[in-house]
C-alpha positions, 0 to 999 in steps of 0.5 A: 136863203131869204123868205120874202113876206111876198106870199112866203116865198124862199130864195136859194142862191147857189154858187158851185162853180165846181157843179156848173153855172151859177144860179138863182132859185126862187121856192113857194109859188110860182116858184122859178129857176134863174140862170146865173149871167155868165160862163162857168168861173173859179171862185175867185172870179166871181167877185171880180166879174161875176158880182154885178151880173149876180146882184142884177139877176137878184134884184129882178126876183121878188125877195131881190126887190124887198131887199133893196126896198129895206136897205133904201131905208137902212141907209138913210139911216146910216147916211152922214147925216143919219149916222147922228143919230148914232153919234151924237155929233153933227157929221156934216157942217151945220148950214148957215141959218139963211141956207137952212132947207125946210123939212116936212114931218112924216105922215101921220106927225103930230100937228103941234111942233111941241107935241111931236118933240116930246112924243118922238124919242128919235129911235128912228124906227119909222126910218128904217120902216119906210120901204123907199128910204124916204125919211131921213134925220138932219142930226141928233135932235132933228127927228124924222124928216123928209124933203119931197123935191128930193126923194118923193113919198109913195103915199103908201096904203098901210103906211108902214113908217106910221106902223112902225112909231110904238110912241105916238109921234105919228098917228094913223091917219082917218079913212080917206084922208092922206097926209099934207106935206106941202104945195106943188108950184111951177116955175113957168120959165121951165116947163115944157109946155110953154115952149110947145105952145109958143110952137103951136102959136107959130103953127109948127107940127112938132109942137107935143104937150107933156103931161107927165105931171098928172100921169105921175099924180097918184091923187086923182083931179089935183093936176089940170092944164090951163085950155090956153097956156097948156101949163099945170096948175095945182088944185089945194088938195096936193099933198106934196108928195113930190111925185110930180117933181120926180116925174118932171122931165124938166125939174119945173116942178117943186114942193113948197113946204108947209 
């Protein structure tokens, strides 16, 4: 059985090859029964070819999708990477100083570098409170990081990585405001829309705008097409979230950090 905090609801899973097929029932409200995919099988079966279709049928259900939204963060933790903080000891070879990637602070992090060092004690608590798995550390010193050309922040209303810091290291952020982790930029050479205006120049029926950029924008009047090149541009109030570059069908998009 699982309680899912969405409106209090239970979930049941029931294998009992010996009563019929499988099944999966969701209590509270809305309450429904779903079928287990598949015929009637022995139990030792179900770990051979019945699994996959459970597991399916499990994530399609509302206590389903909160579990895999915990587990997403879970495992960043325990990641090769995460592990150090476990360890003590660097998993993975650390890179070359002129390889070194720049990382971003979470939302709501301490400005000053020195006053987020001294504050975070590296508990990771705000790792496993990011519903997307997004946050993550580099090794045992390196505290809570995220890379938003990997994996994109939701930008979530509560905020529940910041709920979860019991140590000042990350702040509620002022009403109205969002975090700032970077700057959009495109690689023009990339971008979808250079060829299609190329196309239209030649007058070719087949030429087709991409917008995905702005329709992935989860914060209004950032993303804007030049009249003539039909190419994104980026207004200062990105927060580089990374949404865009995880809409980009391309990869022309990319999150300079600051």
């Amino acid at each position: 059985m699982y309680v899912s905090p969405e409106g209090g609801r239970r979930l049941n899973i029931i294998i009992a090859p010996e009563a019929g097929p499988a099944s999966i029932e969701l209590a509270g409200p809305g309450a429904v029964q779903r079928p287990f995919a598949g015929n009637l099988m022995e139990r030792k079966d179900v770990f051979q070819s019945g699994i996959r279709d459970f597991l399916r049928d499990l994530l399609e259900t509302p206590a389903g999708r909160e579990i895999d939204r915990r587990l997403q963060g879970l495992a960043n933790v325990l990641s090769p990477r995460g592990l150090d903080h476990f360890t003590g000891a660097s998993a993975l070879p650390a890179p070359a100083a002129a390889d070194e990637r720049v990382y971003a602070r979470p939302p709501g992090a301490l400005y000053d570098p020195d006053a987020f060092d001294a504050a975070c004690t590296r508990c990771g608590d705000c790792v496993r409170g990011c519903p997307y798995g997004v946050l993550f550390t580099v090794g045992p010193e390196s505290g809570p990081v995220l890379e938003p050309n990997l994996m994109a922040c939701r930008l979530c209303e509560d905020f529940p990585c910041i709920r979860a810091c019991e140590t000042g290291a990350l702040l509620p952020l002022e009403s109205g405001t969002l975090p700032k982790f970077g700057q959009a930029a495109l690689r023009v050479g990339q971008c979808l829309n250079e060829s299609e205006v190329r196309a239209a120049a030649q007058k070719s029926p087949r030429a087709r705008y991409c917008k995905e950029c702005a329709a992935s924008c989860p914060v209004p009047d950032v993303v804007r097409y030049a009249r003539k090149t039909r190419l994104p541009e980026f207004a200062d109030h990105c927060t580089g979230c990374g949404q865009c570059v995880r809409a980009c069908p391309s990869g022309a998009i990319q999150i300079e950090i600051e």
